[in-house]
LOTIZA-301699 format. One line per 8 residues: number of its first residue (from 1); their letters; for each residue y, z, x of C-alpha. Coordinates in nm, 4 decimals. Layout:
NUM	a	Y Z X; ...
***
This chain:
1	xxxxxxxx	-11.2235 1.3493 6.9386; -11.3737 1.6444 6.7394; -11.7396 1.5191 6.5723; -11.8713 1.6164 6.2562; -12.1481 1.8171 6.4117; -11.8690 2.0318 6.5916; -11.7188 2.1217 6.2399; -11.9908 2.3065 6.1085
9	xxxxxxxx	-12.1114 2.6581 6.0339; -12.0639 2.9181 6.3039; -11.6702 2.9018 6.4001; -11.7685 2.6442 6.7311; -11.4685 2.5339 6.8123; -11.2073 2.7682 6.6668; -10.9646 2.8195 6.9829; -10.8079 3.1825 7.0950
17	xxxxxxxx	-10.4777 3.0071 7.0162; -10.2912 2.7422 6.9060; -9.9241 2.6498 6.8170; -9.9699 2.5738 6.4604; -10.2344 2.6273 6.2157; -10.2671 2.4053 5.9092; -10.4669 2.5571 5.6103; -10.6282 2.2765 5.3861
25	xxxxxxxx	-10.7000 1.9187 5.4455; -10.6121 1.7647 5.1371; -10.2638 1.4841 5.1656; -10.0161 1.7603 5.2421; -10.1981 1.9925 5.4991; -10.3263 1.6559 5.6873; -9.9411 1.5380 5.6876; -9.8140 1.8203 5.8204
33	xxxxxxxx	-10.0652 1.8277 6.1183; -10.0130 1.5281 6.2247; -9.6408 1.5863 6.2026; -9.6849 1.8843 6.3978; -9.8792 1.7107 6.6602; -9.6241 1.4296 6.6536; -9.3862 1.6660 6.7648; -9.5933 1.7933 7.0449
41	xxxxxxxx	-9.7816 2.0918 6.9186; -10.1459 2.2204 6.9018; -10.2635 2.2160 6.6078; -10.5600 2.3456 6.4532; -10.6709 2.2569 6.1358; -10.8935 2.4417 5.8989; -11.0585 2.3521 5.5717; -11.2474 2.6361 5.4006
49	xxxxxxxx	-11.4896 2.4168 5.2090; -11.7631 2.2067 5.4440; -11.5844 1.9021 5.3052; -11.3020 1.7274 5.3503; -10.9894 1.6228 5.1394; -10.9579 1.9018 4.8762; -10.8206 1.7440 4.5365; -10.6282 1.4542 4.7253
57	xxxxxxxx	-11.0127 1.3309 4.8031; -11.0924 1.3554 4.4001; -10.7095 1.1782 4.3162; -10.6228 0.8406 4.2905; -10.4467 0.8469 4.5790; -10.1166 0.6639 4.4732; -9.7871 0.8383 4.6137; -9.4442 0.7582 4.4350
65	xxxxxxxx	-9.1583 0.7193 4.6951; -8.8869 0.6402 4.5727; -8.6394 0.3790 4.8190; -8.9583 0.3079 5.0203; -9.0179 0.0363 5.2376; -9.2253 -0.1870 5.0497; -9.0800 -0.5397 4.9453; -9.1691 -0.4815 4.5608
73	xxxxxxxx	-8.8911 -0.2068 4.6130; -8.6300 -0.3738 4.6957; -8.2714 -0.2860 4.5406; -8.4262 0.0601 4.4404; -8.1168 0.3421 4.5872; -8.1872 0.6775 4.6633; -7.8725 0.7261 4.4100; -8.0818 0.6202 4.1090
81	xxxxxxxx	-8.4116 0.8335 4.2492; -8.1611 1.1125 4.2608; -8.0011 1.0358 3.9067; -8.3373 1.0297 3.7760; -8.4641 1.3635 3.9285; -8.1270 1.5705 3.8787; -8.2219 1.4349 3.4628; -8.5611 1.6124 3.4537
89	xxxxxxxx	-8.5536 1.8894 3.6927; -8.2961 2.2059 3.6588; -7.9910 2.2403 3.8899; -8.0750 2.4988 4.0727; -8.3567 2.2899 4.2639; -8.0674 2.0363 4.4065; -8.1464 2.0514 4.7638; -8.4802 2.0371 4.7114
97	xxxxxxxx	-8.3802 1.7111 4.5271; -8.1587 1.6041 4.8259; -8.4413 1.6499 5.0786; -8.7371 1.4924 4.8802; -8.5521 1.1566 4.8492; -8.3294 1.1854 5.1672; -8.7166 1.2466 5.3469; -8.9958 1.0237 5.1349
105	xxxxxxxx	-8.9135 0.6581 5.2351; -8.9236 0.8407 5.6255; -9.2648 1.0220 5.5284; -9.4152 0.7188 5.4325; -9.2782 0.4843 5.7488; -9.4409 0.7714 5.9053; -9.7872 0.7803 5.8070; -9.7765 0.4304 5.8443
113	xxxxxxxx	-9.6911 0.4429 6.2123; -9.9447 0.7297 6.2886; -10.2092 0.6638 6.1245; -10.3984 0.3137 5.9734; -10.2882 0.4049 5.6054; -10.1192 0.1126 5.4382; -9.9178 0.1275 5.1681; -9.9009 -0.1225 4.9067
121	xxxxxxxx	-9.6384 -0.0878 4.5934; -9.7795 -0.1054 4.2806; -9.4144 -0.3553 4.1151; -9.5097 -0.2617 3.7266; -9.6421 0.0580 3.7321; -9.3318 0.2657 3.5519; -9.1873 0.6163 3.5512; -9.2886 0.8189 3.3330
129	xxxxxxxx	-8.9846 0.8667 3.1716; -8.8054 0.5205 3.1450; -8.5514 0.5421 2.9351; -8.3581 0.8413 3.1644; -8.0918 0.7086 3.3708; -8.2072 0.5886 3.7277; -8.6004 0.5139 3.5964; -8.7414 0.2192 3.7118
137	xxxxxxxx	-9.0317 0.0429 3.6031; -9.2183 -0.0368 3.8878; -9.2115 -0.0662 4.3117; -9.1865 0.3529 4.3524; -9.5655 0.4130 4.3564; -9.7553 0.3556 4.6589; -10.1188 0.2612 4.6642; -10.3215 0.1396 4.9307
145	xxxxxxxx	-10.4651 -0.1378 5.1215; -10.8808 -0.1073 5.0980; -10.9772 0.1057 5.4575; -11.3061 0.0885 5.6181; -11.4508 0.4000 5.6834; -11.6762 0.2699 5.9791; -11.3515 0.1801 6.1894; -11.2321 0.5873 6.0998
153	xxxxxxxx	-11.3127 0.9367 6.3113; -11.6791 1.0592 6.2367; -11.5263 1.2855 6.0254; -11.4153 1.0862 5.7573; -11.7976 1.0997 5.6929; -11.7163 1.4493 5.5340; -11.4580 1.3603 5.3362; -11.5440 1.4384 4.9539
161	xxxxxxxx	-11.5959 1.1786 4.7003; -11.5812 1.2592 4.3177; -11.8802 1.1799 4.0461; -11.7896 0.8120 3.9107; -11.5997 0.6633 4.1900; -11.5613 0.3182 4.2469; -11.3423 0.1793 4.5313; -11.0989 -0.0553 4.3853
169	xxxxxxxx	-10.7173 -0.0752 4.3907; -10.4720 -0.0109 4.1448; -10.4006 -0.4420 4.1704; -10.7235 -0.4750 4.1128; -10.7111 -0.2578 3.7952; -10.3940 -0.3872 3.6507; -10.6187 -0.7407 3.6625; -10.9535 -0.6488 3.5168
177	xxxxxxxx	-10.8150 -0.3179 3.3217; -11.1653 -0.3326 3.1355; -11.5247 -0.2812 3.2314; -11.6193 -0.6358 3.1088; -11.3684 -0.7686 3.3543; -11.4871 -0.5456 3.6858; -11.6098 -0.7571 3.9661; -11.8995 -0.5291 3.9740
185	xxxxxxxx	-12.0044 -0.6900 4.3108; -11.7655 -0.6785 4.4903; -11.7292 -0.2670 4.3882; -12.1280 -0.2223 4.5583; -12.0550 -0.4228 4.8316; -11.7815 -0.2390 4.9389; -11.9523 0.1027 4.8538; -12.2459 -0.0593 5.0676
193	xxxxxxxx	-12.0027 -0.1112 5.3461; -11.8335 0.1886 5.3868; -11.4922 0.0205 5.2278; -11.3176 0.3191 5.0047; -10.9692 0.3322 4.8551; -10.7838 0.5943 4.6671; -10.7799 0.9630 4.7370; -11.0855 0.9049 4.9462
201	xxxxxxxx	-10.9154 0.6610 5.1857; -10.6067 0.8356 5.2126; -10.7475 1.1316 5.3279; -10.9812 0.9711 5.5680; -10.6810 0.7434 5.6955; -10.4968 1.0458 5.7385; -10.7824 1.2418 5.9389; -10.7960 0.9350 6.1412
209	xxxxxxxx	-10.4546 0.9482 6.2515; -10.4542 1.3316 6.2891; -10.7798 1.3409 6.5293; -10.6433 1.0660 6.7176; -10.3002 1.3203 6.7394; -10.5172 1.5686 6.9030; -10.5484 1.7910 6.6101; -10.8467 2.0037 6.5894
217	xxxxxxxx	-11.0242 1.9700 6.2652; -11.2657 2.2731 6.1746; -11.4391 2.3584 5.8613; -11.6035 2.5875 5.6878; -11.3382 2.8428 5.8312; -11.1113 3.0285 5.5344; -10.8206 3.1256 5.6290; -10.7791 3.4877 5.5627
225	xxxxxxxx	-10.4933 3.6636 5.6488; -10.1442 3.6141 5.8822; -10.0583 3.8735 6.0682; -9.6636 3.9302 6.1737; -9.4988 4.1799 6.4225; -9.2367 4.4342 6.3520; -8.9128 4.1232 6.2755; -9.1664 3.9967 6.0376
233	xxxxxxxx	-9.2425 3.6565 6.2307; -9.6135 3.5572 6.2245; -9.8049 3.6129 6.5067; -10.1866 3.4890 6.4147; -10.4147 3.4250 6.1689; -10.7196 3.5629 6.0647; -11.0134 3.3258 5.9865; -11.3322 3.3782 5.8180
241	xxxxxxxx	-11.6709 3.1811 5.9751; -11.9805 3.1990 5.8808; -12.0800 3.4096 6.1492; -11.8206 3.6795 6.1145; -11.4232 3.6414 6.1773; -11.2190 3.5400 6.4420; -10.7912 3.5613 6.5128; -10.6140 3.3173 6.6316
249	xxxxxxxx	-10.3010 3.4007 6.8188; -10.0368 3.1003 6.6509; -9.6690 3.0188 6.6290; -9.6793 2.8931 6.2663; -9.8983 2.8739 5.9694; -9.8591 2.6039 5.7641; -10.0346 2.6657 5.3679; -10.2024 2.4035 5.2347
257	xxxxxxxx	-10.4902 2.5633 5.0375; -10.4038 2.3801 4.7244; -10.3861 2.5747 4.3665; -10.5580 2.8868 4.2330; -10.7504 2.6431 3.9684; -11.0524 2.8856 3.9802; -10.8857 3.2265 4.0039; -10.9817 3.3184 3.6554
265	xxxxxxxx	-10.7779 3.5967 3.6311; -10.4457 3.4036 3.7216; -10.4955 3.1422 3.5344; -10.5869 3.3721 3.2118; -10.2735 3.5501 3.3031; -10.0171 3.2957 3.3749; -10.1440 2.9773 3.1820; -10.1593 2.8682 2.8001
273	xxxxxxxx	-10.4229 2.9432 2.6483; -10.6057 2.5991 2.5487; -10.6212 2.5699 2.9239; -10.9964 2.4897 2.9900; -11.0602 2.2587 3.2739; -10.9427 2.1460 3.6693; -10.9712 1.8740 3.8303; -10.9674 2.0636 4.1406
281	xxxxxxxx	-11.2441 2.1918 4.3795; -11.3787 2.5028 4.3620; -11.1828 2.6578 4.6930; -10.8855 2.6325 4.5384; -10.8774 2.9833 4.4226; -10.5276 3.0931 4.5763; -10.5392 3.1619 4.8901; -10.1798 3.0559 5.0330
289	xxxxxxxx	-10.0422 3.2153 4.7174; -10.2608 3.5808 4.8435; -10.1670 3.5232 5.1485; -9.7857 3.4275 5.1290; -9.7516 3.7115 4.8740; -9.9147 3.9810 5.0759; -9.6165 3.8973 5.3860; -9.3292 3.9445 5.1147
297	xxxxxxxx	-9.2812 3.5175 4.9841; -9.0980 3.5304 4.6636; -9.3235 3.3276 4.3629; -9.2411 3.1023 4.0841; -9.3753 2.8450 3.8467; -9.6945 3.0495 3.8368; -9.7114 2.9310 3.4474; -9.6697 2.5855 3.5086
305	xxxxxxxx	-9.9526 2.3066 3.6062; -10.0011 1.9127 3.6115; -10.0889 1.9150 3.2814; -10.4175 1.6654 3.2140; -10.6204 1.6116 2.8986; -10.9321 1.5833 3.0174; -11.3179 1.5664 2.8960; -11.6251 1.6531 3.0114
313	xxxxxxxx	-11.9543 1.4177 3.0720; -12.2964 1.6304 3.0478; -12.4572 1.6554 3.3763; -12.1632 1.5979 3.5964; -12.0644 1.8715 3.8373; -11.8608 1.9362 4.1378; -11.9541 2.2568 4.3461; -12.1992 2.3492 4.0879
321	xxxxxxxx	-11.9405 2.3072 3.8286; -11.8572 2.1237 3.5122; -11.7255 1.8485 3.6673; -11.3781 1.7247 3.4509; -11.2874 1.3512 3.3612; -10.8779 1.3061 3.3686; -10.8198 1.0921 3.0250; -10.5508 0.8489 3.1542
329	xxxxxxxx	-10.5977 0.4608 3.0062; -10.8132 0.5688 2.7615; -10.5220 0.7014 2.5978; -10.3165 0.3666 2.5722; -10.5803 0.1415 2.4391; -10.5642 0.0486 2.0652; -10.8394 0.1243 1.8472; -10.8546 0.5434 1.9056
337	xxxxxxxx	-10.6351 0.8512 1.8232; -10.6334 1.1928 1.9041; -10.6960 1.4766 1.6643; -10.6817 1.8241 1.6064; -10.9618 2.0245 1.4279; -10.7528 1.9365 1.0987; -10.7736 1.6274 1.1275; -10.4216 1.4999 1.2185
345	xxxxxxxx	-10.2352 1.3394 1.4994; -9.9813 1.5764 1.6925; -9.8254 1.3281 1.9216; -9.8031 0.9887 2.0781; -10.1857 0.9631 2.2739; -10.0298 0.6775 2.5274; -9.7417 0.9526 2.6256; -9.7479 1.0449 3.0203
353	xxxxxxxx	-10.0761 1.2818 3.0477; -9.8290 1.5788 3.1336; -9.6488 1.5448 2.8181; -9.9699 1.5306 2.6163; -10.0631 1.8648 2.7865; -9.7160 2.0209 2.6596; -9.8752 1.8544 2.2975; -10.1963 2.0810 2.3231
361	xxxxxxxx	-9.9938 2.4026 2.4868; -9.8007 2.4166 2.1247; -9.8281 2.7085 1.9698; -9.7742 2.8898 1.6322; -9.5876 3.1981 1.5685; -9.8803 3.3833 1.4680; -9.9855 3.2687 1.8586; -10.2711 3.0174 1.7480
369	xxxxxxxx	-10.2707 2.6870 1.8708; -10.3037 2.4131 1.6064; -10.4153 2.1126 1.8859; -10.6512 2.3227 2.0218; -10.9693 2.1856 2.0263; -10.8585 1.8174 2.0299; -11.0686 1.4964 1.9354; -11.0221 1.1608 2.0718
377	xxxxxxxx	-11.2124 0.9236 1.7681; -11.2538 0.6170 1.8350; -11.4714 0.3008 1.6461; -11.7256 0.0899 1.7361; -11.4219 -0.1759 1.8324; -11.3059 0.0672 2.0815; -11.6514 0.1210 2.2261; -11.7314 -0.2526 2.2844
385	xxxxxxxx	-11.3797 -0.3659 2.4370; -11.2615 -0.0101 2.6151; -11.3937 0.2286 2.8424; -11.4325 0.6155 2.8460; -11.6340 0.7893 3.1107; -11.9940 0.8540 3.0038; -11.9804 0.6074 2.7427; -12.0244 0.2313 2.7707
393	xxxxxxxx	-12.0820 -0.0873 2.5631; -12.4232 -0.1646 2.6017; -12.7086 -0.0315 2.4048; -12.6573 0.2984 2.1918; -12.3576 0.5290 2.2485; -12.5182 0.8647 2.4598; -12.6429 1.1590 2.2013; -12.3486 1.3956 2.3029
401	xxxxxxxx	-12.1106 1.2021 2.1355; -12.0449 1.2796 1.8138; -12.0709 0.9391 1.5650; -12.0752 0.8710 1.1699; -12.0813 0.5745 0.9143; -11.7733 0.6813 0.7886; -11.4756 0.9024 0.9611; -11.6123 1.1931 0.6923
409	xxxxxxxx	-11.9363 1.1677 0.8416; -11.7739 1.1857 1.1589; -11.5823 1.4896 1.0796; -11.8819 1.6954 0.9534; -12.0400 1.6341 1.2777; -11.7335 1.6880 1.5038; -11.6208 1.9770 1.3395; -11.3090 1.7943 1.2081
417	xxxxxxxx	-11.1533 1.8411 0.8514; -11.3211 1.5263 0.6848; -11.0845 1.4635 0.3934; -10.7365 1.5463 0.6725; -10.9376 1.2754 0.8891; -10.9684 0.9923 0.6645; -10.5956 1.0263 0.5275; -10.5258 1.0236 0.8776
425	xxxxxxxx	-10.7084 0.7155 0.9505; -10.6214 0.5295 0.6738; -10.2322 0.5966 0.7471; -10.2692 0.4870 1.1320; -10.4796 0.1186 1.0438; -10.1479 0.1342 0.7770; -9.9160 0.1704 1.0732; -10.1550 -0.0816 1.3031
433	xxxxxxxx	-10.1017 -0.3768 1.0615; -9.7589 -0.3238 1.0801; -9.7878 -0.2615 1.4938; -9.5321 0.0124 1.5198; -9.6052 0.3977 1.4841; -9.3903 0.5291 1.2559; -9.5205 0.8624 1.3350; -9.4867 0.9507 1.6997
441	xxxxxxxx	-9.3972 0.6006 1.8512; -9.6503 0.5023 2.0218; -9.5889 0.1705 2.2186; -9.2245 0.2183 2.2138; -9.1780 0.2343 2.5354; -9.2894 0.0611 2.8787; -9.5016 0.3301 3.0103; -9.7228 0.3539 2.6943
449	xxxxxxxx	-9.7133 -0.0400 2.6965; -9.8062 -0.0356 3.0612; -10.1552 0.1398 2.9943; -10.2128 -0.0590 2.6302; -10.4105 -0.3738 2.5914; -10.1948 -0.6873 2.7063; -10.4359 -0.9060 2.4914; -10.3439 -0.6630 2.1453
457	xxxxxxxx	-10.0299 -0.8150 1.9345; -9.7501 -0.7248 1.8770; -9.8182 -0.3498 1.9849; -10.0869 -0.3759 2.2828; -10.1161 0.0213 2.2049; -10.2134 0.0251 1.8424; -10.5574 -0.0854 1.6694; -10.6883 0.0021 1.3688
465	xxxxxxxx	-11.0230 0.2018 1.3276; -11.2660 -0.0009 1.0804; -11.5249 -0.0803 1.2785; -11.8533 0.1334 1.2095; -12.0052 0.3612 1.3479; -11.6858 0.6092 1.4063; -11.7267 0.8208 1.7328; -11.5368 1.1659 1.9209
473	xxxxxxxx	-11.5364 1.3479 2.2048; -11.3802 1.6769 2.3043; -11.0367 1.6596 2.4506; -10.9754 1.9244 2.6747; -10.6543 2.0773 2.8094; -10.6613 2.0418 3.1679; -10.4674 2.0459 3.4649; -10.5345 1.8146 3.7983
481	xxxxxxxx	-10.3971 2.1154 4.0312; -10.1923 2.4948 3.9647; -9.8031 2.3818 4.0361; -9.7177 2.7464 4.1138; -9.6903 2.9423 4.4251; -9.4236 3.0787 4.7488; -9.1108 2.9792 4.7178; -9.0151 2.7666 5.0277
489	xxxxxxxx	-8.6683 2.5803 5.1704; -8.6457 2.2097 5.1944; -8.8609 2.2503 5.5202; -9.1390 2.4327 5.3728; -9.0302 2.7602 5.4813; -9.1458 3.0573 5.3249; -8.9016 3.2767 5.1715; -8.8871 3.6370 5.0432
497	xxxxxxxx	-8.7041 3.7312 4.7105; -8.3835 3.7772 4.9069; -8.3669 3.4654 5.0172; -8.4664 3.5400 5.3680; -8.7409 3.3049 5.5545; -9.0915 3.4737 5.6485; -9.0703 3.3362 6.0399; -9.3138 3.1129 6.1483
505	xxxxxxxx	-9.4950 3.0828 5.7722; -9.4898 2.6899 5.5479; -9.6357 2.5992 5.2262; -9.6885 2.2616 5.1013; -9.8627 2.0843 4.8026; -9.9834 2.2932 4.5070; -10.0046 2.6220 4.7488; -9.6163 2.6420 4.6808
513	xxxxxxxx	-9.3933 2.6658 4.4170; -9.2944 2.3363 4.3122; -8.9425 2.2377 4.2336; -9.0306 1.9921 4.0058; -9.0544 2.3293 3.7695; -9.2188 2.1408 3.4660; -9.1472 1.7807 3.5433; -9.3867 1.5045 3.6274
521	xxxxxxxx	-9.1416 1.2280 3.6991; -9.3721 0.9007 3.7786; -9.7348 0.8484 3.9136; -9.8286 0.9898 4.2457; -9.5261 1.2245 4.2083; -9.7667 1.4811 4.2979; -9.8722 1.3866 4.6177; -9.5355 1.2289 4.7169
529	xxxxxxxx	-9.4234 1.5857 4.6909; -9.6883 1.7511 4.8754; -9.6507 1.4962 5.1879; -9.3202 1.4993 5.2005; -9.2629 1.9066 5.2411; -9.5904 1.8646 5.4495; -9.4012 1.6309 5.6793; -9.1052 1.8487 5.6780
537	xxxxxxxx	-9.2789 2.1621 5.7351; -9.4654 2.0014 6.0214; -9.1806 1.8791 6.2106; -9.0557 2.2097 6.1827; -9.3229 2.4030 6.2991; -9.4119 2.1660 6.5442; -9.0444 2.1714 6.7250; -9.0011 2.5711 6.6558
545	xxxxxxxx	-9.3721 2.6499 6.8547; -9.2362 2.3693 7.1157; -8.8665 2.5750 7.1296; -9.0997 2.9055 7.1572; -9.2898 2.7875 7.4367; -8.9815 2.6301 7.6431; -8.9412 2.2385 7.5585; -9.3459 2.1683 7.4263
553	xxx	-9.5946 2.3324 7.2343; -9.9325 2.2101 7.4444; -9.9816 2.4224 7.7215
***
């Protein structure tokens, strides 16, 4: 078993060879090793940052699998999964379709059976679209049974954990829901004894399973370049150490280097313009896209993201960087609504966070856009019962958030329209006493209801705002990961624009082009995506180096 110490700077332990090399250890590259090794390969893995998990590690960890194994999701059909897919996500993308929900139920069995990740369905948690045909509303997304990080490969020691994390389970949310009701506890004893869940635990459940495969796990080592022969089938890889370079002869490259969040030139090129802020890590600046592009891969959905509104709390950073808080129930509780600089609401705040991206992307013919900046505003109701990172209920609200004794006085301060504001107000407490949004529906549905406030009547989604002082906060448009990249087949195969494969190269997770185009069909969607081409491509790879090498890849 490789030990931290052995994955550090100087390229120890990078081999001449291997059968397949797996490029990022966030959920898709570590599936697709251990596939890989499942099958019998070698396989190296290398992770350019000096920790662990890429944005899996800074997720919530929950994969949606539709027809999965899980009591809770029982009577679910792969007929209705693919219903509710073919309803959101263009034609053209049908065996892409086919092969997601033909090969998620088997991903997760999978990881289950080589590794000590446990799933655990999550029965109300909804689609995000419910009322398309084949929705359900709840037993498709996975979480996760609590794993102890002492009983895990030294390595899981590495594995990044994000500003703010506590490790509790989505059951455990859907209880408490609010900070009052947080067993606060039971949340340090657990961070006392190495007990983690979410994107933290499913990657180090995952490294687990793929060190006890017989991968080799390396990082600080950036992949670089793939080199091919004259056919065009990839022959090695280049790698870049600390202390210089080395190649690596290989069979197959698998790419799983996640987005280009922080290429600031694509993303200036390719995205809206109110785009602002990632939830990703800082070495997610393209690479498998460079790399896949430079041996002849055909691209799409460059212009397309998981769209996140997002804020940011002062004096939080990741890598040295602003460090971006995804606005998710914060949205659904009563007693707040979002703004845009003139003062009015632009569409329902409880909608699915991708659709509320769309919301801030709109933009005029004159090519300004009018929800760009956004406000959330909220009272000193909302404050007490609710939460919002950096904020809490005790003692003053922090100086960086904007607050008034009336929602004028707000506005002056926030840089809001003050007269737009308090019309705007005034007509939502209207709508509250009344408990249905006339406006933009909020609460109409069960996902909105899902996130709202069980204990509000009759719309757990709407409260008025009358309780003094009046706060806001910057909402930013965001994205939790780049959805654009290579085009691949169903097995994660590279292709070029003529439809021909690039031997011997995969791409999985956000360093390919997703076929989901611009649909985010239910929680965890994105992950449940990534693993499952991840498995694919591994199993793949990992029988084509064992065809290569006559009936096994380890020599």
């Amino acid at each position: 078993m490789t030990s931290p110490a052995g994955t550090g700077p100087g390229g120890a332990g990078v081999p001449a060879e291997t059968d397949v090399l797996v490029a990022g250890s966030g959920a898709a590259g570590l599936t697709a090793a251990l596939a890989a090794a499942s099958a019998g390969a070698r396989v190296l893995l290398v992770e350019r940052d000096a920790r662990l998990g890429g944005t899996t590690a800074v997720s919530g960890g929950r994969v949606w699998v539709p027809g999965n194994h899980c009591p809770a999701s029982a009577g679910d059909t792969p007929q209705a999964a693919l219903e509710y897919l073919r309803a959101l996500v263009p034609a053209r993308h049908g065996r892409m379709i086919e092969a997601f929900t033909e090969s998620a139920p088997a991903m997760a069995r999978f990881v289950e059976s080589a590794s000590p990740h446990r799933f655990v369905a999550a029965p109300s948690y909804p689609d995000y679209h419910p009322s398309l045909p084949g929705a359900t509303v709840g037993g498709r997304c996975l979480d996760m049974e609590p794993a102890d990080l002492r009983q895990r490969t030294p390595l899981a020691s590495l594995v990044r954990v994000p500003p703010g994390y506590l490790p509790f389970t989505h059951a455990e949310w859907e209880q408490w829901r609010y900070p009052r009701n947080f067993d606060s506890a039971l949340l340090s004893q657990r961070m006392r004894a190495g007990i983690r869940t979410g994107g933290v635990a499913l990657v180090a459940n995952l490294l687990d399973g793929a060190v006890r495969a017989g991968v080799q796990v390396v990082t600080g080592t950036r992949l670089t370049g793939v080199g091919a022969d004259a056919s065009g089938t990839v022959t090695h890889a280049e790698l870049a150490v600390p202390d210089g370079s080395r190649r690596v002869s290989v069979s197959a490259v698998i790419l799983a280097t996640g987005g280009y969040d922080w290429d600031a030139g694509l993303r200036a090129a390719c995205h809206p313009a109110p785009q602002r802020a990632s939830g990703a890590p800082t070495s997610n600046s393209g690479d498998g896209l460079r790399i896949a592009a430079e041996l002849g891969a055909a691209t799409e959905n460059l212009g397309e993201g998981w769209w996140m509104p997002m804020m940011a709390v002062p004096g939080e950073t990741m890598d040295d960087q602003p460090f971006y808080r995804s606005l998710i129930r914060e949205r659904g509780a009563p007693r707040q609504i979002i703004v845009n600089a003139a003062g009015t609401r632009f569409t329902d705040e409880a909608a699915p966070y991708n659709e509320f991206g769309k919301a801030m992307h709109t933009r005029r013919e004159d090519g300004t856009y009018p929800n760009d900046p956004a406000y959330l505003v909220f009272d000193e109701g909302f404050r007490k019962r609710y939460p919002l990172p950096g904020v809490n209920a005790r003692g003053e609200a922090p100086a960086w958030v904007a607050r008034g004794r009336s929602p004028r006085e707000l506005a002056a301060k926030a840089g809001i329209d003050g007269p737009r504001l308090e019309d705007t107000v005034n007509r939502w407490n209207a709508l509250c006493a009344r408990g249905e949004d006339d406006d933009f529906g909020r609460g109409g549905n069960p996902y909105d209801r899902y996130g709202g406030d069980p204990e509000t009547a009759p719309n757990p989604n709407m409260g008025p705002l009358d309780e003094a002082p009046y706060y806001a906060v910057r909402v930013l448009a965001g994205t939790i990961g780049t959805k654009g990249g290579p085009v691949t087949d169903p097995d994660g195969t590279v292709l070029r624009g003529d439809g021909a494969a690039v031997a011997g190269l995969y791409a999985a997770g956000n360093a390919s082009a997703f076929w989901l185009a611009d649909a985010y069909p239910a929680p965890g969607a994105t992950l449940a995506v990534g693993m499952t081409a991840g498995y694919r491509a591994g199993l793949h790879a990992g029988r084509r180096a064992g065809a290569r090498t006559g009936g096994g890849g380890r020599r």
